[in-house]
N, C-alpha and C positions, 0 to 999 in steps of 0.2 A: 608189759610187766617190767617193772626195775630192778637192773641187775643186782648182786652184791657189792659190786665196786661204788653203780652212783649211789646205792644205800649208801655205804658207808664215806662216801662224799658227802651227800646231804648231811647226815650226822655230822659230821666233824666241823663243816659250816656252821651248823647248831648251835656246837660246842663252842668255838669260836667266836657266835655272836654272845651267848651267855656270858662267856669269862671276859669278856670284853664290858661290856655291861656291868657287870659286879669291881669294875675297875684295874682285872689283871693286864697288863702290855703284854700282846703277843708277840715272841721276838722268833718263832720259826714256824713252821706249818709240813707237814711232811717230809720231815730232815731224816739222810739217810745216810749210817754208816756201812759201806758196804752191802750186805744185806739188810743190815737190822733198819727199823725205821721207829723214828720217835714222831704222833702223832702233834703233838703241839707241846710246843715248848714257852711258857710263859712267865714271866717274874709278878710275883704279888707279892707288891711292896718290896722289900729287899733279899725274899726267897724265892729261888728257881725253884719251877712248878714242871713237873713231865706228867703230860695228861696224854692216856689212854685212851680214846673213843672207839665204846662198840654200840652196836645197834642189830637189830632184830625186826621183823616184823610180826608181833603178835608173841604170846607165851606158848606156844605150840611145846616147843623141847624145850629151851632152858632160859634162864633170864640173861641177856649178855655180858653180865658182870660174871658169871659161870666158867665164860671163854677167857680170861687172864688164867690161866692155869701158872705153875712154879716153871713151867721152861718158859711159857711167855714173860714171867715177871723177869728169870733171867736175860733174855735179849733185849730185853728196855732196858735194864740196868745197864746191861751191858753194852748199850749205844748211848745211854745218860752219863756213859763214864766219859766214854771217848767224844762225846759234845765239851762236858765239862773241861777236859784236857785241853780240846782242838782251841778252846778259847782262855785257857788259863783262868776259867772261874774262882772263884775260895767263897761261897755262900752257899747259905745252907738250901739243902732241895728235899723237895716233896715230890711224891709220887702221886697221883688222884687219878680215878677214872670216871670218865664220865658215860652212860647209858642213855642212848635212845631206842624208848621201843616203840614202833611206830603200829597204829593201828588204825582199821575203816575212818572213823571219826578224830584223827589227828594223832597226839604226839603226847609221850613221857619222858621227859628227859631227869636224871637224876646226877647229882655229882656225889660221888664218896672220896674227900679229901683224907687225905695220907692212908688213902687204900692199901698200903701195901708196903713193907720198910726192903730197903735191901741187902740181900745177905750173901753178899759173891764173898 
């Protein structure tokens, strides 16, 4: 059986080949302030992208896009701020999550761009 952890590795590789593919430059991969951590950090085209990967196996309880709740959206912000800072960015950024729900006969993966604004 596969943990939660290499779940949500596998996903995040996913997510990773996908936006790569559609032509975004990945410029981080599990970047972490302190506690918080921002799952992939990518520029598409001349706006910074912070992407959220979650995943699930099966619809049993909730679809994994359920699991961003308002404190999670707060500590992404909240460590999208302190990326932007740590590099003296000035471009505009997007928020997107991406979903993997994985089941017996293979894979769902969905992207919801600008999933989500932020309101700190």
């Amino acid at each position: 059986m596969v943990s939660t952890r290499e779940l949500g590795e596998l996903a995040e590789g996913m997510a990773q080949q996908y936006l790569s593919k559609l032509g975004y430059e990945i410029k981080e991969t599990n970047w972490y302030y302190g506690h918080l951590e921002l799952d992939i950090v990518a520029m598409d085209g001349d706006e910074l992208v912070i992407v959220e990967v979650k995943a699930r196996t099966g619809l049993r309880y909730e679809h994994p896009s359920e699991a961003v709740t308002n404190a999670k959206i707060k500590r992404i912000v909240e460590a999208a701020d302190a990326y932007i800072i740590e590099r003296d960015l000035d471009v505009e950024t997007r928020f997107d999550v991406i979903t993997v729900v994985f089941f017996k006969q293979g894979h769902e993966l969905e992207h919801f761009k600008d999933a989500f604004y932020p309101t700190m």
